[in-house]
N, C-alpha and C positions, 0 to 999 in steps of 0.2 A: 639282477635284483630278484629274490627270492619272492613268493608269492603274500608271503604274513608283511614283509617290507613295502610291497606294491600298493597291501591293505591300508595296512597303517598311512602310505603315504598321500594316498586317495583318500582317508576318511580324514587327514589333516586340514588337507587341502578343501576338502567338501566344509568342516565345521569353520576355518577363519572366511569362508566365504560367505558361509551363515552370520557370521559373526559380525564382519564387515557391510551386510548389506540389513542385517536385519538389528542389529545388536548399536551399531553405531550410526546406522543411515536415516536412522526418523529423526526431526526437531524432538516429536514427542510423544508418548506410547500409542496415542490413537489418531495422528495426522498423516498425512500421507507416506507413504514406502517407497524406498528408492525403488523397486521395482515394479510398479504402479506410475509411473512417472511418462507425461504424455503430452501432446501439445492441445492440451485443451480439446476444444472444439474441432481443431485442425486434426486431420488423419494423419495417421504416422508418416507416409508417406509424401506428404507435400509440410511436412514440418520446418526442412532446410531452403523449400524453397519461399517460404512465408519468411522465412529468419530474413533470406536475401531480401524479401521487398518492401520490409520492415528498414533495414538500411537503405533501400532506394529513396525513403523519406529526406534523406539527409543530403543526399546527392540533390535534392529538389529544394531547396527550403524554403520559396516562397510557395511548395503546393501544404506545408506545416502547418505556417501562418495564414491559409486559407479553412475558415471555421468549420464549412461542410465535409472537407477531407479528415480532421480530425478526429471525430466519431470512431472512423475503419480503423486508423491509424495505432489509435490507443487500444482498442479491443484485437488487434492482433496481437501488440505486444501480449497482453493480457492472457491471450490461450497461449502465448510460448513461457512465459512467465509463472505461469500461477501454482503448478504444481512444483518448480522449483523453489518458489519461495515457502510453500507450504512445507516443502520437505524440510531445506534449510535452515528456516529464522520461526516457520511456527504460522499458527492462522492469522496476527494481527499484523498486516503489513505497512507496519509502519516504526518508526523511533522514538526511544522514553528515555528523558536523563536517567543516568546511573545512580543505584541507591545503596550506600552503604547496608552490608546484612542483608540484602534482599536477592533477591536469583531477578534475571534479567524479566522471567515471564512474571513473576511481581511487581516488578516497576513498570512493566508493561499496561498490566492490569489498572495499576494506580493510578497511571498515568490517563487510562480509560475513564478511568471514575467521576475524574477529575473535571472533566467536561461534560459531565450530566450533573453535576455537583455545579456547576457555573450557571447552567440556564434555568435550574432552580426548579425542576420538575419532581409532578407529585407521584404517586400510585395510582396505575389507569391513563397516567395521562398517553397521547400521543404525540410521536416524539419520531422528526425526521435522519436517519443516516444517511447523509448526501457522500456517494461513493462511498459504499460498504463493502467490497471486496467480497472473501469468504467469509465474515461476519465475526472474526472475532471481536471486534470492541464492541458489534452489537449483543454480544451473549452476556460479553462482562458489563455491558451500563446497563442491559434487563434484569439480569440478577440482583445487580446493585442498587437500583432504582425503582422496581417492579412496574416501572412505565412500558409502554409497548411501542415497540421499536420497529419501525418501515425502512427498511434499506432498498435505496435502489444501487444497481451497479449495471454497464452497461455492457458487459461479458456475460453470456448464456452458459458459460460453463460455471463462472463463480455464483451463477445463481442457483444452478442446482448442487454444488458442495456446500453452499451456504445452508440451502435448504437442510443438508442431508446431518451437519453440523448440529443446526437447532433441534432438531429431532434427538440425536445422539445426548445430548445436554437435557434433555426433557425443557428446553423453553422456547418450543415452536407456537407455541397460546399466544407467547409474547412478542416474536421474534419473526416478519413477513418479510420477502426479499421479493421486489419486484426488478425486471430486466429494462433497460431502459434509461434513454438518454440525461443527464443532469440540465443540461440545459434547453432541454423540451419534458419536463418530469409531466406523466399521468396524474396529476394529484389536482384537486379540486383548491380554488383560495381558500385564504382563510380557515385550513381545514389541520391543521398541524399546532401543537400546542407548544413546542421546542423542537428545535435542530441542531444538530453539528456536524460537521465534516473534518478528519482527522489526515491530513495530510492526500488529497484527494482530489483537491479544487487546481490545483497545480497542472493539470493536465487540459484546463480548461484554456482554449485559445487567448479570450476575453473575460478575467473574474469577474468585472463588470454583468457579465452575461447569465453567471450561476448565481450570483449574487442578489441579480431582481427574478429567480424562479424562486429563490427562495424565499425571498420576499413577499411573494405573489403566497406560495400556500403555507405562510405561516398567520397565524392569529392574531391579530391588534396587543399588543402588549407584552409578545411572546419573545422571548430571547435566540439567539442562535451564537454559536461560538465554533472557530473555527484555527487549526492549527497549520497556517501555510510554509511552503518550502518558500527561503526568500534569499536573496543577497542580501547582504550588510550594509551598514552603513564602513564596514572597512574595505567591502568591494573597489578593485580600483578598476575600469574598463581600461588602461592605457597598460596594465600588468598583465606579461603575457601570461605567465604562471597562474594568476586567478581567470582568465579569458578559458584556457584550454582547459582548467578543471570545471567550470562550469559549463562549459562546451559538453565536457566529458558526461557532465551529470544528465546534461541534456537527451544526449544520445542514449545513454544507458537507463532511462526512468521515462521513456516517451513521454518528455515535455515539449510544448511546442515552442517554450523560452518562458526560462525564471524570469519572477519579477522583483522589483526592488523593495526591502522593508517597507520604503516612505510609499508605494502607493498602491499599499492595503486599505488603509484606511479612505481613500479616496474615493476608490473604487465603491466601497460600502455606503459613503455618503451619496454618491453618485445617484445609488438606486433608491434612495428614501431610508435606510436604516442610519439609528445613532446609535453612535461611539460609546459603551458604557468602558472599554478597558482594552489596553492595549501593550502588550510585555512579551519579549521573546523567550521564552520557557529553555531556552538551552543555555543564556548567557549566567555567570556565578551569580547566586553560589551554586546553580543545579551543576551536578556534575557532569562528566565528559559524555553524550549519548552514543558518540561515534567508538570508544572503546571497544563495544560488543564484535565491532567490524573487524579491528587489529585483530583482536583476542580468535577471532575465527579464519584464521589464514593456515593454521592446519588443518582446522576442519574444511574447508574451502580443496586442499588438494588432496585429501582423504577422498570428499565428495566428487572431484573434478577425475579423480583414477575410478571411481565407483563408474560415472558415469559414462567415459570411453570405453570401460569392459563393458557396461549393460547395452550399449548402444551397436559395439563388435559382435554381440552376439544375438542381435538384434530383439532384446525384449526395449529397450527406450530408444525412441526414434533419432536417428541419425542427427538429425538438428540442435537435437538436446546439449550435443557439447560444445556447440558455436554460442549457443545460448547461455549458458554455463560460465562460458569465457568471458563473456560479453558482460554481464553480472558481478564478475570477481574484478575486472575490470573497472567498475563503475563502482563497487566497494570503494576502492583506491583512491576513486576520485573523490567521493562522499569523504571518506578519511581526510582528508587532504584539507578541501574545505571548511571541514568542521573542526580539524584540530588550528587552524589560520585563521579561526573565526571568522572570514569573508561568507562563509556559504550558514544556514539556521534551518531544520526540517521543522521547527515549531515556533514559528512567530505567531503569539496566540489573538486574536483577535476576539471582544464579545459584542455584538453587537445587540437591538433592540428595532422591533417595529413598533412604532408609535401607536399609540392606543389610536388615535383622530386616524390613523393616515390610511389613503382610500387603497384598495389594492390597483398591484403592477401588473397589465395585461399584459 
C-alpha cells in the first residue's frame, strides 16, 4: 500500500471514529460523551468489581429486603449507571407515554409539566423533588412553573452533574440539589409547599416509609403526586413468564421488590395523606411508553460496540460493558412488561396532607 493510500485510509478510519463516538454517541448536544463515560463516584478501576457486588445483592435477597442495606445498594448502582443513562436516553431518567408529532424529549418534558400542573403550585413557592437524579424534571417544572425546586438524591455524583446542569440552564436561583437519604430527608416539617417524585420511590424498601418523610416536611394543605413503577392488576404470580420478567426488572433497576397497583394507595393512607386521584398514565388511550426501548435496539449495539472499543483501549472503565449489558437486558424486560400490560412505570398517584393534621415525626 502506497503512502497517499495509507493516508487516506488512516484519515478514514480517524473521521467514522470521530463520527461514531462524537456525531452519534451523545443522547444530546450538551449531555454526556461516550468518551467521558465513568463509573461515577467509583474509580475506574474497581468499576467491575462494584458491578460484581452489586449482583451479590441478588445472590442475598433477604440482605435487599433489609432497609439499612438499601441506601449502599441503590447508590452503587447509581455511580455504575448514571453516566450510561445520561449518555443514552438523555438527563430525565425516567418514561412518558408516546406523543403523536412530538420527539420523545417532548413528551418527556410534558410529561414533567404535568406533575407540577397536578399539585397546583404558584411562582416562589417551594416545592420538593423526592429522587431527582441529574435533575432533569427539575429544570423542566422550574422553568415551567417558576417555583423553586429542592432535589434531593442520594448519589454524590448525581449531585454534583445535577449541580453543574442547573447552572449550564441558567436555573441554578431556582434549582438546589441536596445529597441525601429520601427516607431520612434534612428538611425541616411543614416546610415544603408541593412535592413529587417521578418514578423514584420504587427503590424504596417500604413506600410506607418515604411516604410519611414526606408527609412530615410538606405544609398542611399541600399536595404531593407521585408516579410509581407497579405490577398490574393483569400481573399473575403463578405465570412464569410475568415472575422472570419482573424478576428481570428487579435486578436491572435496583429494586428491592415491585409493588402491586392496589397497594399504593394504602400505603399513603397508612401515613395520614388523602386520596385526591388515582390513574395509571400508561393504560389507553396514552400511547405505548415502552416503544422508545424497541425503537433503540440499534442504537443500543451501536452504543454496546462504542463501548467495548472505549473500554479496550482503556479510556471507559472496564465495567462499563458488563454494565451496559446488564441495561439492554433490562430494556427487554421493561419491553416485555409493558407491551403485556402486567408491568406500569407511571401509576400516578395525588395525594393531599390535610390542613388539621399534626405533623409525622
Amino acid at each position: 500500500m502506497d503512502s497517499l493510500s495509507l493516508f487516506c485510509t488512516g484519515a478514514l478510519l480517524a473521521g467514522g471514529l470521530y463520527w461514531f463516538v462524537c456525531v452519534l454517541g451523545p443522547a444530546e448536544q450538551k449531555g454526556k460523551r461516550a468518551v467521558d463515560l465513568s463509573g461515577g463516584s467509583i474509580s475506574a478501576e474497581k468499576v467491575r468489581d462494584n458491578y460484581k457486588q452489586y449482583w451479590s445483592f441478588f445472590r442475598r435477597p433477604k440482605e435487599i429486603e433489609t432497609a439499612e442495606k438499601v441506601p449502599d445498594f441503590v447508590d452503587t448502582f447509581y455511580n455504575l449507571v448514571t453516566d450510561i443513562y445520561e449518555w443514552g436516553w438523555g438527563q430525565s431518567f425516567h418514561f412518558s407515554p408516546s406523543i403523536p408529532g412530538k420527539s420523545h424529549r417532548d413528551a418527556t418534558r410534558l410529561h414533567e409539566e404535568m406533575a407540577v400542573d397536578l399539585i397546583d403550585v404558584k411562582p416562589g413557592d417551594r416545592i420538593l423533588d423526592v429522587g431527582c437524579g441529574v435533575g432533569g424534571p427539575m429544570r423542566a417544572i422550574a422553568a415551567h412553573s417558576r417555583a423553586k425546586v429542592v432535589g434531593i438524591t442520594i448519589n454524590d455524583y448525581q449531585v454534583n452533574r445535577a449541580r453543574m446542569h442547573n447552572k449550564k440552564a441558567g436555573l441554578d436561583s431556582l434549582c438546589e440539589v441536596v445529597c441525601g437519604n429520601f427516607l431520612e430527608m434534612p428538611f425541616q416539617d411543614n416546610s415544603f409547599d408541593g412535592a413529587y417524585s417521578i418514578e423514584a420511590t420504587c427503590h424504596a424498601p417500604k413506600l410506607e416509609d418515604v411516604y410519611a418523610e414526606v408527609f412530615r416536611v410538606l405544609k398542611p394543605g399541600s399536595l404531593y403526586v407521585s408516579y410509581e413503577w407497579v405490577t398490574t392488576e393483569k400481573y399473575r404470580a403463578d405465570n412464569h413468564e410475568h415472575v422472570e420478567v419482573i424478576q428481570g426488572i428487579e435486578r436491572g433497576d435496583a429494586l428491592p421488590g415491585l409493588r402491586s397497583y392496589s397497594d399504593i394507595a394504602e400505603a399513603a393512607k397508612k401515613v395520614g395523606f388523602e386520596i385526591v386521584k388515582e390513574k395509571d398514565l400508561a393504560k389507553p388511550p396514552s400511547l405505548p411508553w415502552w416503544t422508545r426501548l424497541k425503537m433503540g435496539r440499534i442504537a443500543y449495539w451501536r452504543n454496546h460496540i462504542l463501548v467495548i472499543v472505549l473500554a479496550a483501549i482503556g479510556i471507559a472503565p472496564k465495567g462499563t460493558v458488563d454494565v451496559h449489558d446488564m441495561l439492554f437486558k433490562t430494556a427487554d424486560y421493561l419491553t416485555r412488561g409493558g407491551d403485556s400490560g402486567f408491568f406500569s412505570p407511571m401509576h400516578m398517584i395525588l395525594l393531599r396532607k390535610p390542613k388539621e393534621a399534626p405533623s409525622k415525626s
